[in-house]
C-alpha positions in Angstrom: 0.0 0.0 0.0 1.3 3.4 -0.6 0.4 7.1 -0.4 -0.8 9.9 -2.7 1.2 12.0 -0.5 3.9 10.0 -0.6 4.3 10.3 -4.5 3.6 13.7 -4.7 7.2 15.1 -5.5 8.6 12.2 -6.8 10.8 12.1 -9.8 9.8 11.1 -13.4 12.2 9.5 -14.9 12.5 8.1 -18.9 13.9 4.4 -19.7 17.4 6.1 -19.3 17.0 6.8 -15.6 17.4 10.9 -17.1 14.8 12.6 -15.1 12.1 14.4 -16.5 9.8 16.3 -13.9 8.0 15.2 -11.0 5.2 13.7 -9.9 2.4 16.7 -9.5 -0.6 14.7 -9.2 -2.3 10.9 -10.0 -5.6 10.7 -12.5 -8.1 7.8 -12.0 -11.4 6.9 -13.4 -13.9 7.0 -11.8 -16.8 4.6 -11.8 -15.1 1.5 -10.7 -15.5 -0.3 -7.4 -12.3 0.8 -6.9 -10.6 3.9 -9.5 -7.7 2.9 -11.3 -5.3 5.3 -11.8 -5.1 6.4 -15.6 -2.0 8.3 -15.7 -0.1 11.1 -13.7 0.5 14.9 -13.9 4.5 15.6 -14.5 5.8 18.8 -13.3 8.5 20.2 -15.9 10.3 23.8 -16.2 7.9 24.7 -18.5 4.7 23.1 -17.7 2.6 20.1 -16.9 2.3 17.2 -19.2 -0.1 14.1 -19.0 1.7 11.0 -18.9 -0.8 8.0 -19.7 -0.7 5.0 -17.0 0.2 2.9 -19.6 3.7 4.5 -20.8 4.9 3.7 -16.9 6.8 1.0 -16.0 7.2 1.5 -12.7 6.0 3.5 -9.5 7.9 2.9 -6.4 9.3 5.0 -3.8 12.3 6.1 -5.6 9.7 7.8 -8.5 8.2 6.9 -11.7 10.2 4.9 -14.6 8.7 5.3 -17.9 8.4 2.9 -20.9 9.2 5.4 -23.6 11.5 7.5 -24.8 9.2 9.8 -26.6 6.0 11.6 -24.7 3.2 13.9 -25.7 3.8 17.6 -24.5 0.5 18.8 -25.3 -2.0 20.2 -22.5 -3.4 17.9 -20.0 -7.0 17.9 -20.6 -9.4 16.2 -17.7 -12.2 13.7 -19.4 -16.0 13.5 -17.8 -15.1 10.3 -15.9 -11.9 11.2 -14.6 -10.4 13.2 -11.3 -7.3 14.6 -10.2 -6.6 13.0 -6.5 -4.6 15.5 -4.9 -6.2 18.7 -7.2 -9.5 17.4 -6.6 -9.5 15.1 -3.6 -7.0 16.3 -0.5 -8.9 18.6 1.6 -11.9 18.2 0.2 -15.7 17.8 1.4 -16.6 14.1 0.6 -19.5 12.3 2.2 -18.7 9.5 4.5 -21.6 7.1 3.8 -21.2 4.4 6.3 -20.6 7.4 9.4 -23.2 9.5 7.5 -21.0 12.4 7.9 -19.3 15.0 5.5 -15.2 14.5 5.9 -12.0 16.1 5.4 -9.6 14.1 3.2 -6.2 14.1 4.2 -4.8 11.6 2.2 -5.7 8.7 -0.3 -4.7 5.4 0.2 -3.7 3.3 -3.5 -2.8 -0.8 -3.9 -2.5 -2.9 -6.2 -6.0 -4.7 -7.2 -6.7 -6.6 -9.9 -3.0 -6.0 -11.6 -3.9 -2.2 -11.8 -2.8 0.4 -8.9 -5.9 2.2 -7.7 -7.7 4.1 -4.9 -8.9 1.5 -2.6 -9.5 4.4 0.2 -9.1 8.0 1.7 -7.0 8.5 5.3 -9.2 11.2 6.7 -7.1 10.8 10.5 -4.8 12.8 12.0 -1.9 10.2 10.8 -2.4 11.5 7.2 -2.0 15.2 7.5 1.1 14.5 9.4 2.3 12.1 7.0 1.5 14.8 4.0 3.5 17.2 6.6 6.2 14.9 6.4 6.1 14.8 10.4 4.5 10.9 10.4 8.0 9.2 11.4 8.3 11.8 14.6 4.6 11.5 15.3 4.8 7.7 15.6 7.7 7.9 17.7 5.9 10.5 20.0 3.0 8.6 20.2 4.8 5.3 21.4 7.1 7.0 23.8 4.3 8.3 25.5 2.1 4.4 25.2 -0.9 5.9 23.1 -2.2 4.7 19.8 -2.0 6.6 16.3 -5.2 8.0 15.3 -5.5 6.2 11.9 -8.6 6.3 10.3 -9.3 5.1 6.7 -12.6 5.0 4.5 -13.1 2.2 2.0 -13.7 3.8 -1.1 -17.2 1.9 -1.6 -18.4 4.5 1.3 -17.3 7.6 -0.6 -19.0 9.8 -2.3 -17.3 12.8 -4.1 -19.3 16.1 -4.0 -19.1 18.5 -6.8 -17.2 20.7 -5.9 -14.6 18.1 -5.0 -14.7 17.2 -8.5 -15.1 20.0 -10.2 -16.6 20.2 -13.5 -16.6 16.3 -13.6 -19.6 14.6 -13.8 -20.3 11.3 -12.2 -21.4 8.3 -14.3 -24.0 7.4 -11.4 -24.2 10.7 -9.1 -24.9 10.2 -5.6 -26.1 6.8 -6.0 -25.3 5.4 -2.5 -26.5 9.2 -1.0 -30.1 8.4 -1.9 -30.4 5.3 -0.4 -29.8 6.7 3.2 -32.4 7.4 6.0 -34.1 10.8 5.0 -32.7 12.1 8.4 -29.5 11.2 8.1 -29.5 12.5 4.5 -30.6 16.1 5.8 -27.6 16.0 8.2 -25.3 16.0 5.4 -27.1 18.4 3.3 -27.2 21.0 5.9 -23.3 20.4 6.3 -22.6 20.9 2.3 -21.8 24.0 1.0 -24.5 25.6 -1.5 -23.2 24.0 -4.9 -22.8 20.7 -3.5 -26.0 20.6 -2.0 -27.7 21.0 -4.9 -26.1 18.6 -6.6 -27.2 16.2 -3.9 -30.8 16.8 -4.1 -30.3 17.0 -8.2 -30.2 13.2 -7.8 -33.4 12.6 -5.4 -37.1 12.1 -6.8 -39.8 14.5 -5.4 -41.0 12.3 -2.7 -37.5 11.4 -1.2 -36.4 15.1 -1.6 -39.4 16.2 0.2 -38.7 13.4 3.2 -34.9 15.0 3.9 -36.1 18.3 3.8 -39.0 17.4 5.8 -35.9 16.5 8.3 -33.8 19.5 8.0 -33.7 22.4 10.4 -36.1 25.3 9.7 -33.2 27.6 8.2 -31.7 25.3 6.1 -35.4 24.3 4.6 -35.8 27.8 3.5 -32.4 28.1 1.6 -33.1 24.5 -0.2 -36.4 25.6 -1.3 -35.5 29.0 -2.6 -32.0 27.5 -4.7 -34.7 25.3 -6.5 -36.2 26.1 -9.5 -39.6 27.3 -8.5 -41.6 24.5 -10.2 -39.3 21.8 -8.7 -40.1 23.9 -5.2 -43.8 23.8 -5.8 -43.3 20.0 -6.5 -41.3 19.2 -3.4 -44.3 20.8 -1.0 -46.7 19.1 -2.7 -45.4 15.9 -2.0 -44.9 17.1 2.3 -47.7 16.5 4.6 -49.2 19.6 4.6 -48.3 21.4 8.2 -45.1 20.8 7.4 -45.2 22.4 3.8 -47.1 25.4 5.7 -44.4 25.9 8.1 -42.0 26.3 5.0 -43.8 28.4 3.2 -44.3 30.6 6.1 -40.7 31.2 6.6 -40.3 32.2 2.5 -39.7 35.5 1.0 -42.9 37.1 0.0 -41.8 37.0 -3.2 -40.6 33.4 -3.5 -44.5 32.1 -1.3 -46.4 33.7 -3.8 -44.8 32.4 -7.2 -43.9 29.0 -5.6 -47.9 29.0 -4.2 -49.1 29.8 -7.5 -47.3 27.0 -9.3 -48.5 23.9 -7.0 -52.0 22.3 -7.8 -54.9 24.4 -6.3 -56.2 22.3 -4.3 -53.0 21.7 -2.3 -51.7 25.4 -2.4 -55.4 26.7 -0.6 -54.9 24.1 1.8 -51.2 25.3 2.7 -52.8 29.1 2.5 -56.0 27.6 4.7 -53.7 26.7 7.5 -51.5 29.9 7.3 -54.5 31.8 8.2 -54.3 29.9 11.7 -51.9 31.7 14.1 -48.2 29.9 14.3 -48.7 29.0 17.9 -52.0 27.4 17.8 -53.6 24.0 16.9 -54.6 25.1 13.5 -51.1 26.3 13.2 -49.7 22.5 14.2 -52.1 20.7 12.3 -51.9 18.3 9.8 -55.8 18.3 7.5 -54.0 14.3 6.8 -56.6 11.9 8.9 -58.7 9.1 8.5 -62.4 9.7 9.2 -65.4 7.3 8.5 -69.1 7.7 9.1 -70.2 5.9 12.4 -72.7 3.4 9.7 -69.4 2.2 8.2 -68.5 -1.9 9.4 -65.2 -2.7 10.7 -64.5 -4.4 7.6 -65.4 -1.7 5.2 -63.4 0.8 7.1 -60.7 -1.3 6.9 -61.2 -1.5 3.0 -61.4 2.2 3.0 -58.1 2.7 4.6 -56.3 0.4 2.1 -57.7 2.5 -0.8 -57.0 6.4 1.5 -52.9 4.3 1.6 -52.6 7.2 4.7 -49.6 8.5 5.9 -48.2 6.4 9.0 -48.1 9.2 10.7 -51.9 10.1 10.0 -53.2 6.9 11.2 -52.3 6.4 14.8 -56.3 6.6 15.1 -59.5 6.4 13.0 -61.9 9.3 13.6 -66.0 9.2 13.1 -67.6 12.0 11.9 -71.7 12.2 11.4 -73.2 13.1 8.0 -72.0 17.4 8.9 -69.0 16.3 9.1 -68.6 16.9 12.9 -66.3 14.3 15.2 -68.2 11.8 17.3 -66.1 9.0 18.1 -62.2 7.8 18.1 -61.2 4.2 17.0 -57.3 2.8 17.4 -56.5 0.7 15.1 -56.3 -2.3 17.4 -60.0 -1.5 17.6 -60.7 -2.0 14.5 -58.8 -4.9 13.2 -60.1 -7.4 16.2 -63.7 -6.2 15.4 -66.0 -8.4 14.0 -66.0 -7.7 10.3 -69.3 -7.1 10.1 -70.1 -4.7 13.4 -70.7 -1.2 12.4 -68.0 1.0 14.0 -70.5 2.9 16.0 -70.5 0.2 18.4 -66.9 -0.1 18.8 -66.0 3.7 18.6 -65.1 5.3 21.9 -68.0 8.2 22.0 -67.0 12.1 22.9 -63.3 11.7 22.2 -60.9 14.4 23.4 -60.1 17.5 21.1 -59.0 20.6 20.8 -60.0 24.4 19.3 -58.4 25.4 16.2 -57.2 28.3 18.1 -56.6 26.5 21.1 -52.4 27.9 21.8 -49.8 25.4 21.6 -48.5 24.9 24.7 -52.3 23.7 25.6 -52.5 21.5 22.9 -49.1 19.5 24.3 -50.1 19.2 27.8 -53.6 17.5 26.6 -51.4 15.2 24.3 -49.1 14.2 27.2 -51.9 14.6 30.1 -54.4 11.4 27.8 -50.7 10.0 26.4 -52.3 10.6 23.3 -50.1 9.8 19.7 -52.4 12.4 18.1 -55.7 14.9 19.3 -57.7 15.5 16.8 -58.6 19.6 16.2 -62.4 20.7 15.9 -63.8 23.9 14.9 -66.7 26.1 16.3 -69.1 24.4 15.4 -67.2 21.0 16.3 -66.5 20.0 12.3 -63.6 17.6 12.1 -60.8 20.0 10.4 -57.2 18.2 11.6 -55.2 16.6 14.1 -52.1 17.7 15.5 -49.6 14.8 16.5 -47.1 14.3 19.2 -43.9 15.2 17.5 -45.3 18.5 16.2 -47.3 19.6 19.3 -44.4 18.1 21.6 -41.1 18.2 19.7 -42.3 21.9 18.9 -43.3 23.8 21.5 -44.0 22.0 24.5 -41.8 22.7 27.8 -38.8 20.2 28.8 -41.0 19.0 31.8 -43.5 17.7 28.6 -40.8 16.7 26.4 -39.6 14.1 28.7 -42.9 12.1 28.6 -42.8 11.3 25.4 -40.1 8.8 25.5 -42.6 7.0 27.8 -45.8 7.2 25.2 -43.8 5.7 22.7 -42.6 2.9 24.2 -46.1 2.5 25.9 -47.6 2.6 22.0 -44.6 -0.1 21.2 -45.6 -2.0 24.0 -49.2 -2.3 23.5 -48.9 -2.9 19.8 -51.5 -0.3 19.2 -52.0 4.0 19.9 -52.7 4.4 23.3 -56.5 5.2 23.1 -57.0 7.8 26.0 -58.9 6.7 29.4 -60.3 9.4 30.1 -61.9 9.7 26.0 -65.5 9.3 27.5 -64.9 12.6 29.4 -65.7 14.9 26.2 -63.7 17.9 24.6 -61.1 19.7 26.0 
């Protein structure tokens, strides 16, 4: 195994032994498992010249040994699939995707493999920037006078992905491939770690629905800085595809300008319902709520409200409970799903429901809404209007996670796990005892 930093420097010598240059950098391909390198960079008087891999014999630590007398002087011009490791790789953002972390590369790490030297990994410890300091050898020694280890740390290459900007101009043949397959929240970590260009180039690669679950997990600011560096119709695309609290609180936090024309460009029926609940204060239910839920008419059977729910395909997050509403439209009764699925197929749900469910005003504040969600241990409270019409629910990580105090916060651990434990949403005990 050697070093990129290790070759950096190095002579370039022809079949004679005369030398030519030195090494200024390594090219490999990428696109492999593992890059080979295609050819180096040589440093002359007068400028650098591309030496093909091919027209070296050898690369050791005494410097390159070429196979040819004669070599092409013209410019060094970089191909699509190709990058320069120490030009476009040593200190450079990359994305760790087995940490799920963006990295500093101090060094890369080459072997032979397959009868071809390439990069098999990058050396983002401490023990490659001393190396490429030249300070390793005194390091070491330091570090065993003293009994402690060497902080090495390498990265397979498989679990790398190069960012734009680390690769400048180049364009990968599969961008981002392994980025898109992580957890939406761990995606959003990186993203809000990237620097502008590369960000973009990240969420380039992501479908609408994906895109809209890692923004759906990034922190407020960084929400409004993705969404405004899209193309407004992409923008319009991604909120369409949020739950629809969550696509108000973004567009709340827009420009004016950049609200309106993204507002205007998503279907109609989804924008008025953003601009419906941005009419509700910030810090109230209507403000937290979600207008995704499951409600059935009290003459439904279990079985055909379970029919129903396969054709609605809800959110998982909507469907901690299944709410009755009368022919108005106003909420009657509260089902779990446990409820429902060890009712007899054919009894109607009116007879299972639990009547006079606890709910809140649309204009109840926020801080009231969390203590009734942790007072019942409630996963979700559903959100009625005057007149006691059915018009959202707000769940426990919004009303909780958002704005309820630390004494709150630490209680839902506990419903959780209570939910886990139970197999089903905790229905509240105290449901019978009407509205709050």
């Amino acid at each position: 195994m050697r070093f990129l930093s290790q070759c950096i420097g190095l002579p370039v010598r022809d079949p004679s032994g005369e030398p030519l240059g030195t090494i200024a950098d390594l090219i490999v391909a990428i696109g492999d498992r593992y890059p080979p390198v295609t050819g180096l960079v040589a440093r002359t008087d007068r400028r650098n010249i591309f030496l093909p891999w091919h027209n070296v014999r050898t690369l050791d630590e005494t410097g390159a040994l070429l196979r040819v007398r004669t070599i092409d002087i013209g410019k060094f011009r970089q191909r699509q699939d190709e990058i320069l490791l120490k030009a476009d790789l040593l200190d450079k953002q990359i994305v760790d995707i087995e940490g799920r972390k963006v990295i500093r590369v101090n060094d890369v790490s080459l072997d032979e493999v397959e009868g071809r030297l390439r990069v098999v990994a990058v050396d983002v410890g401490a023990a490659g920037l001393f190396r490429r300091l030249g300070l390793e050898g005194a390091f070491r020694t330091i570090a065993r006078n003293v009994r402690a280890g060497v902080p090495e740390r390498y990265i397979d290459w498989e679990d790398v992905d190069p960012l734009d900007s680390t690769i400048a101009s180049v364009r990968l043949r599969v961008p981002h491939a392994k980025l898109a397959e992580l957890h939406p929240a761990d995606l959003a970590a990186i993203i809000e770690e990237l620097t502008p260009r590369d960000r973009l180039g990240v969420l380039a690669t992501l479908d609408d629905e994906a895109l809209a679950d890692v923004v759906e997990e990034m922190e407020p600011d960084t929400q409004v800085e993705v969404l405004e560096d899209l193309e407004p119709g992409r923008a319009a695309d991604i909120l369409e595809e949020m739950s629809p609290d969550d696509a108000a609180d973004l567009v709340a936090d827009l420009s004016d300008r950049s609200r309106d024309e993204i507002l205007a460009l998503m279907e109609s029926d989804e924008a008025d319902e953003v601009r419906d609940l941005l009419a509700f204060p910030e810090d109230s239910a209507g403000g937290l709520m979600t207008t995704e839920f499951v409600a059935v008419p009290a003459e439904l059977t279990a079985a055909q409200t379970i029919e129903k729910l396969r054709e609605l395909e809800p959110d998982a997050e909507t469907i901690y409970y299944v709410y009755v509403t009368d022919d108005d439209g106003r909420l009657v009764g509260v089902l779990s799903l446990r409820d429902l699925i060890v009712a007899r197929p054919e009894s109607a749900v009116a007879d299972v429901m639990i009547d006079g469910p606890v709910a809140v005003g649309v204009l109840e504040p926020a801080e009231s809404v969390a203590e009734t969600i942790a007072h019942y241990n409630l996963l979700a409270v559903p959100v009625v209007d005057d007149e006691g019409l059915l018009v959202g629910i707000v769940t426990v990580d919004d009303a909780i996670d958002t704005v309820a105090p630390s004494a709150w916060r630490r209680r839902l651990p506990r419903v959780f796990a209570r939910a886990d434990r139970d197999d089903e949403p905790k229905t509240p005990a105290a449901a019978g005892e009407g509205r709050g």
